[in-house]
C-alpha positions in Angstrom: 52.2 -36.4 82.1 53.5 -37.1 78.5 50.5 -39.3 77.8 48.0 -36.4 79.0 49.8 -34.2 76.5 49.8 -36.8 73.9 46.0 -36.6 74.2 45.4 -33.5 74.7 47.6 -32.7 70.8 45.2 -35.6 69.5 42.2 -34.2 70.4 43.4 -30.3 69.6 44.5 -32.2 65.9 40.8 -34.2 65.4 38.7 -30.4 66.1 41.0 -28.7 63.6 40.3 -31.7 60.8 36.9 -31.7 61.8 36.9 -27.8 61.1 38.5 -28.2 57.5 36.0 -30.7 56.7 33.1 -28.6 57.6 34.2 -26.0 55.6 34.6 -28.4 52.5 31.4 -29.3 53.3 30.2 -25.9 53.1 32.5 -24.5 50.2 30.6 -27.6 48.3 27.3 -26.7 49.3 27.9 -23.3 48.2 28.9 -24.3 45.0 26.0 -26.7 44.6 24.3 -24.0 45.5 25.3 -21.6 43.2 25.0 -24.3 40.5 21.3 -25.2 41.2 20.8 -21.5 40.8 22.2 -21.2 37.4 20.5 -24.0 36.0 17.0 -22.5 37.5 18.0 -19.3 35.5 18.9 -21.1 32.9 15.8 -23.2 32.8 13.5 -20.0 33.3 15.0 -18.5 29.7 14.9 -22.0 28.0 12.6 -23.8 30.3 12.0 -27.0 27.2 8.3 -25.6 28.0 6.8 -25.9 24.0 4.0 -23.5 22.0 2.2 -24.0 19.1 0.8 -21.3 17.0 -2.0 -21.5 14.1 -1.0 -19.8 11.1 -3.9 -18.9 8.4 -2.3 -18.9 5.2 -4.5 -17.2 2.9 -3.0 -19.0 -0.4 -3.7 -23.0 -1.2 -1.2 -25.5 -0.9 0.5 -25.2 -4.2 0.9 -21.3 -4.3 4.0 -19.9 -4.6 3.3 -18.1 -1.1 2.7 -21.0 0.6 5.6 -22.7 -0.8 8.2 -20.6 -0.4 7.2 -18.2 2.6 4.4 -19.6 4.9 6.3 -23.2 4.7 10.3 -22.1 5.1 9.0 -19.8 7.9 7.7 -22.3 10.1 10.5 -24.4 9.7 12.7 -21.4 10.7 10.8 -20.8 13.6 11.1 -24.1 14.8 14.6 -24.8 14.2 15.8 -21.1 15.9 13.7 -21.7 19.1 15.4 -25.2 19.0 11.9 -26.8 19.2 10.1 -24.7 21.4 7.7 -23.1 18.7 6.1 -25.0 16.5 3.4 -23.4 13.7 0.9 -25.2 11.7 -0.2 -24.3 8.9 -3.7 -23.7 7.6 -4.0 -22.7 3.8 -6.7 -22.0 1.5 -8.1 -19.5 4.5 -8.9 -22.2 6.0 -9.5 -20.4 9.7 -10.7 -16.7 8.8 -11.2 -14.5 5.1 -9.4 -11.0 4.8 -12.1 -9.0 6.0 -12.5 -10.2 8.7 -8.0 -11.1 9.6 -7.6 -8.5 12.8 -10.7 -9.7 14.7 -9.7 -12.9 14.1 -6.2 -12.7 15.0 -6.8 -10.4 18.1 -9.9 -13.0 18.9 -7.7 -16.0 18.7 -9.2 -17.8 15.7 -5.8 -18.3 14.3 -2.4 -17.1 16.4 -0.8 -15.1 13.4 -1.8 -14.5 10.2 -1.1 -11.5 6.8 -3.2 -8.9 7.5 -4.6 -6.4 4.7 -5.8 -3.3 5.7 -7.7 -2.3 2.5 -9.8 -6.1 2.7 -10.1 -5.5 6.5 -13.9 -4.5 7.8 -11.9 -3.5 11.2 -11.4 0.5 11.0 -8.4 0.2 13.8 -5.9 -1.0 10.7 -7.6 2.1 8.8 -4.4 4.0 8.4 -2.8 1.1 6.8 -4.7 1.2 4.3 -2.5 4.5 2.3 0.0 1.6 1.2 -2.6 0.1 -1.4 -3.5 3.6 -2.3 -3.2 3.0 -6.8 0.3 4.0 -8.3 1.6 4.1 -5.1 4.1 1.2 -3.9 6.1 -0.4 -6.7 7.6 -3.5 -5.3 8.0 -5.1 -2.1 11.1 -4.0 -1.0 10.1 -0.2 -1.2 6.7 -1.2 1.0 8.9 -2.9 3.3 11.3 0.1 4.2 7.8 2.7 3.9 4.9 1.0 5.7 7.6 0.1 8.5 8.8 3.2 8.7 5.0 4.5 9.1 4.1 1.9 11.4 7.1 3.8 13.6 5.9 7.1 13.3 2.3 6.6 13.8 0.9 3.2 15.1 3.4 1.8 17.3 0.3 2.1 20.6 -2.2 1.0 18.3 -2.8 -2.1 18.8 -3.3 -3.8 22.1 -5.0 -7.5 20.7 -2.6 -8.3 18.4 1.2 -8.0 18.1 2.6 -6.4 14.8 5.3 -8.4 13.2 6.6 -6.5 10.2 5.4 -5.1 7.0 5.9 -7.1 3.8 3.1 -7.1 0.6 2.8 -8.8 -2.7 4.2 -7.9 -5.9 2.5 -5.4 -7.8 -1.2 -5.7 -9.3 -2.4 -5.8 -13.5 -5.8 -6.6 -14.9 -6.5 -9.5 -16.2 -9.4 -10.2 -18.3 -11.3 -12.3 -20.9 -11.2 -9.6 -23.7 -8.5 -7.4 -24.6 -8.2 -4.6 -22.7 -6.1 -1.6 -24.0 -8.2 1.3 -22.9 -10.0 2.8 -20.0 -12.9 2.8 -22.9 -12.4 -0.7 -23.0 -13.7 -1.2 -19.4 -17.2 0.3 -19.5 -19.7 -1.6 -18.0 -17.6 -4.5 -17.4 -18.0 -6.9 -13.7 -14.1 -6.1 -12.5 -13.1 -8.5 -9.4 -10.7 -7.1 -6.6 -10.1 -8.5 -3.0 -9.1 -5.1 -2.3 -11.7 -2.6 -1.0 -10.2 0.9 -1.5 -9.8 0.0 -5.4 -13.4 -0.5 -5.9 -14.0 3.4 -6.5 -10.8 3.5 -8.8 -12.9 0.6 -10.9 -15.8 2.7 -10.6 -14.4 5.9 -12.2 -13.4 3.9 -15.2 -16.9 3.4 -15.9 -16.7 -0.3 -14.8 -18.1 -2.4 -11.7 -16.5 -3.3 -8.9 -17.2 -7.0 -7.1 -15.5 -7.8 -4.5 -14.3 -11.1 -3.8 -12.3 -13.3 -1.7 -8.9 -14.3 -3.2 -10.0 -18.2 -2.9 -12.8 -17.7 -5.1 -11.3 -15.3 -7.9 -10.7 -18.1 -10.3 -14.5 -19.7 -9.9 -15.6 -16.0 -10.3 -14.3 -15.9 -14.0 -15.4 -19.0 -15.1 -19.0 -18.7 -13.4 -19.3 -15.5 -15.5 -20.1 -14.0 -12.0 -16.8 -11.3 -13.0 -15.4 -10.4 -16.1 -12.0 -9.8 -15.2 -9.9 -9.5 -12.0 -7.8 -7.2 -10.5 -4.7 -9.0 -9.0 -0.8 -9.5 -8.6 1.6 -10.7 -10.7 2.6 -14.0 -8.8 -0.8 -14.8 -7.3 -2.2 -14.6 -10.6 0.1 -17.7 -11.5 -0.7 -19.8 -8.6 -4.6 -19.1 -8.7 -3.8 -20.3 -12.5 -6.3 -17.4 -13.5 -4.4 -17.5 -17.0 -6.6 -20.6 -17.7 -10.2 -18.2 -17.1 -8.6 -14.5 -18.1 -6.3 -14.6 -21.1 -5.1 -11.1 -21.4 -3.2 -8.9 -19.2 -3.3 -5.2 -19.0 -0.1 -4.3 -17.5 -1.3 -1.1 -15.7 1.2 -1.7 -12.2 -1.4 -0.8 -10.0 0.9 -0.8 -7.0 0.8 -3.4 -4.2 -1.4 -5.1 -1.8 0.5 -4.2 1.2 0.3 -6.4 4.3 1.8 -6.9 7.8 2.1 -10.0 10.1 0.5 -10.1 13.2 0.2 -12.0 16.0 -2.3 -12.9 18.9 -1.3 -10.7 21.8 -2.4 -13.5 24.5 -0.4 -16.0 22.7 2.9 -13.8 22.4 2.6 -12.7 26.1 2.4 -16.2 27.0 6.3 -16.9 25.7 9.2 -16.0 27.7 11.1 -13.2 27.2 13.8 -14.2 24.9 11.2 -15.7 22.2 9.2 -12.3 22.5 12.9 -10.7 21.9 13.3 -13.6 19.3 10.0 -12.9 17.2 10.8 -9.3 17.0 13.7 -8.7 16.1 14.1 -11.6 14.1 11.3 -14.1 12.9 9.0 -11.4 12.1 12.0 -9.9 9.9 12.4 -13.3 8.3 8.8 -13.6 7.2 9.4 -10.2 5.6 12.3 -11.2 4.0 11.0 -14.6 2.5 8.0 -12.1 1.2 10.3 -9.7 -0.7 12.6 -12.4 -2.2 9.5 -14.5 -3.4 7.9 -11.4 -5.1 10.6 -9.2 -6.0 12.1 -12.3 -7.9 9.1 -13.9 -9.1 7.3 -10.5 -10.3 8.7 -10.4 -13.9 9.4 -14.3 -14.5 5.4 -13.8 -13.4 4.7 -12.4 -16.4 6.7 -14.0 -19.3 5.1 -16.9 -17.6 1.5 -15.7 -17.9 2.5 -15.0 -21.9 3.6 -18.5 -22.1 0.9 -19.9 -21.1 -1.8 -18.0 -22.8 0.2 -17.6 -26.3 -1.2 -20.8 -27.5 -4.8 -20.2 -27.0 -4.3 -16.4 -28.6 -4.0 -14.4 -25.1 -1.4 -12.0 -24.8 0.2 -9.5 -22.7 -0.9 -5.8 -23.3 1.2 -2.8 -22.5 -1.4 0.5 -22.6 0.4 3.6 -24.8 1.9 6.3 -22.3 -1.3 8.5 -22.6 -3.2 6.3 -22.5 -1.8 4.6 -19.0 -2.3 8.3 -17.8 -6.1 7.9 -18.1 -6.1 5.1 -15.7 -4.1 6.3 -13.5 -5.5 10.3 -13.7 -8.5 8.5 -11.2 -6.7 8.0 -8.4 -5.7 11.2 -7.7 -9.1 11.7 -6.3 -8.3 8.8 -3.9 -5.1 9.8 -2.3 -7.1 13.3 -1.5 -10.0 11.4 -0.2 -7.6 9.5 2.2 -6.6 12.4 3.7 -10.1 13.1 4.3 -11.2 10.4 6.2 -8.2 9.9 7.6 -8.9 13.3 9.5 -12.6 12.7 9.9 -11.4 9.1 11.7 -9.7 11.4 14.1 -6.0 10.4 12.8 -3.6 13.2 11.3 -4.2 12.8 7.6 -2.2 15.1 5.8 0.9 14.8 8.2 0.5 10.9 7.8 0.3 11.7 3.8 3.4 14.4 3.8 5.3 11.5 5.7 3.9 8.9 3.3 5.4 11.0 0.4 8.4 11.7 1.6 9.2 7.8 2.6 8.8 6.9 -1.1 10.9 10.0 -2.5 13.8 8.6 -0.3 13.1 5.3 -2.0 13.1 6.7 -5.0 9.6 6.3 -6.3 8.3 9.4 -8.6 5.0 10.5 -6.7 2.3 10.1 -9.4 0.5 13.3 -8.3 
């Protein structure tokens, strides 16, 4: 009888261990479980899947643009996704012009590129176009915080092909030429380059001619005697070296070229979430900030450095008396009313878009000019 019962406790003990076990077991696969399904998550936010994205720079290899925006910036991009993004660059416009930047964007020539509205033959970044409107934006910070700021208010639905990025522009634009210029008088009948569209009627009512031309050719313009003088920014007109072709400078501050980065709406859909969070709200910001800092630093030093170089071979730097500056500016007033105009002929709100406009600089203290 005692051996029976002896069994019988062995056996009851062996199911109970057997029991415990089992639920180990379980409790482990559970955990496993649990495990594997963090790292799938895990994976699915940084999955180690790579993308590569074309960039067309618009400046050559040497220009301060490329140098010390279009070059950091990739390298930022690669280093925050940890790898995952990787952009090449393709300078000199080497995969689309300005005029023709959004279709080739949206169309996937390139994956992200500067876009100018006023060099742009695509009417959809029409509204754009007020930041390059003359005596209007100062410096790049100031177009930053206004053509942002608009983008908000009035375009944020506008564009399906292409992903905006950010605003950002150039430093502000002079004349540079191969005669002195001090005068609006001084500029009749004279070939007047510009890569910028809306400032070929401002050339126009100074009695002059407008040609325009693409940034990558300015230089050979001059010295082909195809232009007289050229239209363009502080800081590009160092790196095009167009001091060696147009010795004197007319400092008139035409405003900026104003810009904004986009990028190819296929090619951002196709990252994950947390990059398209990541290029939002803080790669496109960094491109923007990389612009400012270049341009907002580099727009005086710009022009002692012009001076230097042209001091030798008897060019110089003109400054235009008060009333003088006045006449070339008194033009564009036309301009900002004919904005209006075809901004409301083009179906878009064009005097609420201006009042806004206005108002944007007043609160970064810019004196309207009208």
């Amino acid at each position: 009888m005692k051996k029976v019962f002896l069994n019988f406790t062995v056996l009851i003990l062996a199911i109970v261990f057997l029991a415990a076990c089992g639920q180990v077991e379980d409790t482990s696969s559970n955990e496993s479980s649990n495990e594997s399904s963090n790292e799938s998550t895990n994976e699915s936010n940084n999955s180690g899947e790579t993308y590569e994205l074309n960039y067309n720079v618009l400046a050559p290899p040497t220009h301060p643009y490329t140098k010390n925006v279009s070059e950091p910036w990739a390298e930022f991009v690669h280093n925050e996704t940890n790898g995952r993004v990787t952009v090449h660059l393709f300078p000199s416009a080497a995969l689309g012009t300005p005029d023709t930047g959004y279709d080739d964007v949206s169309g996937g020539v390139f994956d992200v590129g500067l876009l100018y509205a006023s060099s742009d033959k695509n009417d959809i970044l029409y509204p754009l176009s007020i930041g390059d409107l003359p005596f209007a934006i100062p410096n790049p910070d100031v177009a930053v915080n206004v053509m942002n700021k608009f983008y908000d208010k009035f375009l944020k639905d506008t564009f399906k092909d292409a992903v905006w990025l950010g605003a950002s522009s150039t430093d502000t634009s002079q004349l540079y030429s191969t005669d002195p210029i001090a005068t609006v008088e001084d500029t009749k009948s004279r070939k007047i380059s510009n890569s910028l569209y809306s400032r070929n009627q401002l050339i126009e009512m100074w009695g002059a001619v407008p040609v325009s031309i693409a940034n990558t050719e300015l230089y050979e313009s001059v010295e082909r005697g195809i232009v007289d003088d050229i239209i363009y920014n502080t800081t590009g007109a160092i790196g095009f070296n167009l001091n060696e072709v147009a010795p004197y400078m007319t400092k008139l501050d035409l405003g900026v070229s104003s810009n904004g980065l986009f990028i190819n709406a296929n090619a951002f859909n196709q990252f994950p979430e947390d990059l398209q969070k990541l290029f939002v709200e803080k790669l496109g910001p960094k491109h923007q900030e990389l612009m400012a800092n270049l341009y907002m630093s580099s727009m005086e030093n710009s022009i002692k450095e012009f001076e230097n170089r042209v001091k030798d071979k008897g060019g110089k730097v003109i400054v235009p008396e008060s009333a003088e500056l006045n006449k070339f500016k008194e033009p564009a007033k036309k301009m900002w009313d004919e904005w209006v105009t075809e901004a409301n002929k083009r179906g878009y709100p064009g005097d609420e878009m201006m009042e806004f406009f206005k108002q944007a600089l007043e609160e970064e203290g810019v004196e309207i000019p009208f």
